[in-house]
N, C-alpha and C positions, 0 to 999 in steps of 0.2 A: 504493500500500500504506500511505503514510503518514498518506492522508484515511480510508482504512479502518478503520486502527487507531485514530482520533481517532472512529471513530462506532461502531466495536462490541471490543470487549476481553475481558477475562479475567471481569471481573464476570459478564458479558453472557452468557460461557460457560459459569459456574457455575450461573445462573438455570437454565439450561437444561437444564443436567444434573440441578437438584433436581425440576423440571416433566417430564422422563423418568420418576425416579426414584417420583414420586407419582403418575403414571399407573400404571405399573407394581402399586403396592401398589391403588388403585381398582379395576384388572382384575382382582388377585387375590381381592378384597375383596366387588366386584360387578360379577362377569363379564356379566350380565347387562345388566346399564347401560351398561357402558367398552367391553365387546365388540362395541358397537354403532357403528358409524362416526359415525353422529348426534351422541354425545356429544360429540365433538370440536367439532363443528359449533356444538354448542346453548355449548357453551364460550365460543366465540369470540363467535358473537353477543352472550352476556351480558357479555363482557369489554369489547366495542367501543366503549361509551359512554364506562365507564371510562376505558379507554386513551385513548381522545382528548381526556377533561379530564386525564390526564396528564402529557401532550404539552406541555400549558401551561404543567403547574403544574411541570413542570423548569424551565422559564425562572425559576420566581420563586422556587423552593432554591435555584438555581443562582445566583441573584443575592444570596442569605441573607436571602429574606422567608418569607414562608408568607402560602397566601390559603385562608383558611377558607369563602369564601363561593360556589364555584362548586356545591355542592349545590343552595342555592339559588337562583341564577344558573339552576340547568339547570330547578327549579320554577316559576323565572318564565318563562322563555320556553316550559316548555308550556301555564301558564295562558295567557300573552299570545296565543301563537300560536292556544291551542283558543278562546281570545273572540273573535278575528276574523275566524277560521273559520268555526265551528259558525254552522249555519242560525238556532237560536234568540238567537242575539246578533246581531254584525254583520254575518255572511254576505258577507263579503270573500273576495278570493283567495289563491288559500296562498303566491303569490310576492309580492303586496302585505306578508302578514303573516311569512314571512321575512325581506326586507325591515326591515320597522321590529324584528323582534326581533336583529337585528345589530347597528343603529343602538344598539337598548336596551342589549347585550353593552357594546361599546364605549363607550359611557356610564358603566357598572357597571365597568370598567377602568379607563377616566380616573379618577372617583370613588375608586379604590383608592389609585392611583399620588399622585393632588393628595395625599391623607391621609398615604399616608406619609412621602411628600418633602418636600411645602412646608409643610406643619401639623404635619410629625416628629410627629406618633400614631404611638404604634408600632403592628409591622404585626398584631401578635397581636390589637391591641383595633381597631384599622381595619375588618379583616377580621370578625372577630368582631359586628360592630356590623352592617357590609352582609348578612352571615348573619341576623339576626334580624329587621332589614327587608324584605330578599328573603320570609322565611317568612312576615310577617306580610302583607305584598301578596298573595304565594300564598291564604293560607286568606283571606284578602276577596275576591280573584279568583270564586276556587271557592264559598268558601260553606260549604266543609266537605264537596261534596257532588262528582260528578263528571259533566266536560266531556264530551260523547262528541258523535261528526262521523262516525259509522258508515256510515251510509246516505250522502253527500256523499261520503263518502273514493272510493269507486270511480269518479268523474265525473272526475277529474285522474288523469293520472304519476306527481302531485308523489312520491304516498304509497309506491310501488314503492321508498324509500330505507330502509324496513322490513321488505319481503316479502324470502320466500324466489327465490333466481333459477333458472336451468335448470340449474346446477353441484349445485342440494343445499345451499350456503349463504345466511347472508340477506346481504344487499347492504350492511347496516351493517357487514358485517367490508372492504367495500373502502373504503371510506370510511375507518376505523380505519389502512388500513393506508396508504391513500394520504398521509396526514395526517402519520400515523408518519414515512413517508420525505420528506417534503419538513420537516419539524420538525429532522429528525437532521441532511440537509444544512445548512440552515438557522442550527443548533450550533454544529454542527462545522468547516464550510468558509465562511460569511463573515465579514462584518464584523461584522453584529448578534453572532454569538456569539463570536468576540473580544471585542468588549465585554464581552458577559453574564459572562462568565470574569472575566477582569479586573477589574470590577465585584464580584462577588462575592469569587475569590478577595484581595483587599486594597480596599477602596473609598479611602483615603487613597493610595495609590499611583495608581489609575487617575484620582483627582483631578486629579493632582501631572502624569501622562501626559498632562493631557488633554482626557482622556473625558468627555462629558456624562451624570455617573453616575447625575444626576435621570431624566433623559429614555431613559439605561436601565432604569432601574427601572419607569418608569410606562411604558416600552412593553412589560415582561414582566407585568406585572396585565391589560395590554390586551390580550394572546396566551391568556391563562389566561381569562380572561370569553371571549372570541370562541370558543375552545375550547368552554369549558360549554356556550355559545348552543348551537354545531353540537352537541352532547350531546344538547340538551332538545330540538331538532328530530326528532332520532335517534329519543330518548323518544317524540315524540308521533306518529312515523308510522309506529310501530310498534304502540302501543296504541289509533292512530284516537281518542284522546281523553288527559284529564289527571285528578286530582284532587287533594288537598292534602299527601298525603305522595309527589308526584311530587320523586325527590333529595333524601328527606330522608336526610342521613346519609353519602351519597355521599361527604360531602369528609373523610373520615375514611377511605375505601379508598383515594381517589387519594393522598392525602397515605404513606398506606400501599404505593400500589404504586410510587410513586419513590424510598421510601427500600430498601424493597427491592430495587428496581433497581440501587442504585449510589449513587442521590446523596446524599452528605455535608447534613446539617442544619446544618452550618457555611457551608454555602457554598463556591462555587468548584470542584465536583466534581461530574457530572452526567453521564445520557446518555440519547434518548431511545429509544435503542432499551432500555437496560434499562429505563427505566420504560415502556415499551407492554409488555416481557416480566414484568414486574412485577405488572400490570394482570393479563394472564393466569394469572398464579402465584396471586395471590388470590383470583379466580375459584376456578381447579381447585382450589384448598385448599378453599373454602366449599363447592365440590360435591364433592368427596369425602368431608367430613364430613356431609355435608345427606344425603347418599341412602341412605347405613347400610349395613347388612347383611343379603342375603337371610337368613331363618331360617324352621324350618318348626318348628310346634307339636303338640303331639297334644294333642287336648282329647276327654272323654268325651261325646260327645250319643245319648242313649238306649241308653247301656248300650254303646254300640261307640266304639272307638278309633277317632278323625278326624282325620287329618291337616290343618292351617290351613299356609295361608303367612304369612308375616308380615314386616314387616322391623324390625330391632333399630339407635335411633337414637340420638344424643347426648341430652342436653338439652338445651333449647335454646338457654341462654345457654352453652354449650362451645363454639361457634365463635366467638363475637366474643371469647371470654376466650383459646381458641389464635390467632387474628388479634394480635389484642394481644402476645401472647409471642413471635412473627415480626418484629413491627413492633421489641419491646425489643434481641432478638436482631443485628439488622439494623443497630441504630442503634449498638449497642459494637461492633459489627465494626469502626466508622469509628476512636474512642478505643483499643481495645485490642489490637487485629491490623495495623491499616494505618499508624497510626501510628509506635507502637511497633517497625514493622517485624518482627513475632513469626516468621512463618513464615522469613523470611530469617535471623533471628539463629540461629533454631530450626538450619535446613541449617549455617549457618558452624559451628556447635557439635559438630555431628556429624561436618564437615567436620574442624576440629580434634582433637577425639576419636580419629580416625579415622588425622590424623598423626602423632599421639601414638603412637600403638600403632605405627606404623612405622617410625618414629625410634626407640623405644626399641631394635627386635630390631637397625638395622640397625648396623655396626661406625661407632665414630666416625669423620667425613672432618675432612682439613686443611682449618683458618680461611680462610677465600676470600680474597683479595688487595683490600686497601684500595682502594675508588674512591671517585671526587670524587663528595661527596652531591647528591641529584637535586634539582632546584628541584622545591618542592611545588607541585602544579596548583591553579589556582583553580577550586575548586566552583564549578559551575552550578547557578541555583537549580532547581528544580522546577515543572512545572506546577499542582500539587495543593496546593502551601503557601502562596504568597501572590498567584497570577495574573500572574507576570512573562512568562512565554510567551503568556499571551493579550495583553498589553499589548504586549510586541514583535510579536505579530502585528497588532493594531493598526495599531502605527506601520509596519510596511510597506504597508499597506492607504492610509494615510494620506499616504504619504511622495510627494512630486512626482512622482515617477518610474513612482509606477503609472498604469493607464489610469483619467482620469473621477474618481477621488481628489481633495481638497483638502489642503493641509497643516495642519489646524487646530493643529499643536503646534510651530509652527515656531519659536514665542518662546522653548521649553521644552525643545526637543531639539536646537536649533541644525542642525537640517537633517541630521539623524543616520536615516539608514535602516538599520538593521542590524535583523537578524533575534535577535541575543543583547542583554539588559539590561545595561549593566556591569557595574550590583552587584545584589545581591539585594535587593528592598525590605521583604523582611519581617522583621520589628522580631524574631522568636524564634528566637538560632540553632541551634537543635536545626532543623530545616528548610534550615540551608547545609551 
């Protein structure tokens, strides 16, 4: 129960409840579209890509970076892929050209990682920089113009990782979801995400613990690329081709469906199951705004009243401007509710309130009898405020005594395996 609740929680549950909640108002809105079991389906498919550069890019909030560049990360490897495919270029195999586009992933991950660790770029202009290269490799790929492998795609398997299966869904929501759960364990239950915690939630403490907080880092841009890669795969066997706005834009949903999932833009607070539920939330938002309103017209043609159908829509820059107010929303939840502790103070208040009013009617009681005052307990820090739980888990992962483990911190913890930090390492005591 206790690896459960480190990989799905209350966030996780609210998601779910607002993605309820906006189906609901869809079916009531456009019974016609929602009332169709399909739409579910056509959902998911469109969320899958997403969700799986998701997947990544929690490792790299999670560690308090941001990688801008897997939009196009997922544009290069459908150019690359559709040039060593397609019979008019190379006319290669599509396991040769998976292949080197993993190779290329992991490439465009180290690339991130050297930039921001050993060259200290920050990650905002790091990323930023491989985004605008990724694009412009794209449109010379392309041409401007598009790849297509139509006639060839039927001759392989490879491409069935886009089609629809005998279930009614397409096969990229198993892949989304396979991805999903071996990512969450992954987080939640080993070593690597002990690090990635620790790492983010304090990087001066897990130094101080340790940790090789470089080689965390540049191995969460390398999860985030490899992600994309399988993204642009996804992308391209499902369109049987590419062209130059393949992902463009993309890393502005993903970035968008982990902070609504859960994870903190500070670092050290993450999950991937909220950001794959994330992923789907933004989706359903965009198609519930995208599909409108049945509405039926009367228009006059020759003298007789004629019913049209028609459907009644936003315009079209109102979903990316409500996307945006989601994404603002989401990100003061972290500053102004969970911090603050609102909703808790909010109950103790009414709690108090509450004694208030009972104490006043009840008759005064005799002063209770003198006892000897309690020694005060020492606060334990928290897992959300500075990474001391992930770095104690860590050091159990680390500590001799486990199996296959090395002690890499034995200078530094004097052979101390305890599952509690002694003190809290984070420098704000508003968090002890």
């Amino acid at each position: 129960m206790k690896r459960l609740g480190q990989i799905l929680g209350a966030w996780e549950l609210g998601v779910v409840v607002v993605m309820v909640l906006l189906f609901l108002v869809g079916l009531y809105l456009n019974p016609r579209f929602w009332g169709n079991p399909a739409s579910i389906s056509a959902t998911l498919r469109d969320a899958a890509q997403f969700g799986v550069m998701a997947v990544g890019s929690t490792f790299v909030l999670v560690n308090k970076d941001l990688d801008l560049s897997v939009g196009s990360t997922l544009g290069l490897t459908a150019a690359v892929f559709s040039q060593l495919y397609a019979p008019g270029f190379y006319d290669a195999s599509p396991w040769f050209a998976l292949v080197v586009c993993l190779i290329m992933g992991t490439g465009i991950g180290l690339l991130n990682g050297a930039l921001v660790t050993y060259l200290r770029v920050p990650t905002f202009i790091a990323t930023l920089t491989t985004l605008f290269i990724g694009r412009g490799l794209v449109l010379g790929m392309t041409g401007g113009k598009n790849i297509g492998f139509a006639d060839k795609a039927p001759t392989t398997s490879f491409f069935t990782i886009g089609e629809t299966n005998g279930w009614g869904f397409n096969n990229q929501v198993i892949i989304f979801l396979a991805i999903t759960l071996v990512g969450a364990v992954v987080l939640a239950a080993t070593r690597w995400g002990y690090e990635t915690y620790a790492t983010g939630g304090n990087l001066q403490a897990a130094k101080l613990a340790g940790i090789a907080t470089n080689a965390v880092r540049i191995r969460a841009f390398v999860i985030s690329a490899l992600c994309a890669t399988i993204a642009g795969i996804m992308n391209v066997s499902a369109s049987k081709g590419t062209d130059s706005f393949a992902g463009f834009g993309a890393e502005l949903i993903v970035i968008a469906s982990v902070i609504v999932g859960g994870a903190s833009i500070l670092g050290g607070r993450g999950r991937i199951i909220g950001s794959a539920l994330g992923a789907i939330l933004i989706v359903l938002i965009n198609k519930v705004l995208r599909e409108g309103v049945p509405i039926t017209r009367i228009q006059m043609i020759g003298g007789v009243e004629t019913p049209i159908q028609g459907m009644a829509q936003l315009p079209p820059g109102a979903v990316p401007a409500f996307l945006g107010l989601i994404v603002l929303a989401a990100v003061m939840i972290e500053p102004w509710i969970i911090r603050r502790r609102l909703v808790g103070r909010l109950i103790a208040r009414l709690r108090g309130c509450r004694h208030r009013r009972s104490s006043s009617r009840a008759p005064p009681a005799s002063p209770p009898a003198p006892t000897a005052p309690r020694a005060r307990r020492r606060p334990r820090c928290r897992a959300a405020c500075c990474g001391c739980w992930a770095i104690a888990r860590w050091r159990q992962w680390s500590s001799p005594s486990s199996s296959g483990w090395s002690a890499s911190i034995s200078g530094r913890t004097s052979g101390a395996t305890s599952t509690t930090p002694a003190t809290c390492c984070c420098p704000s005591p508003r968090w002890r």
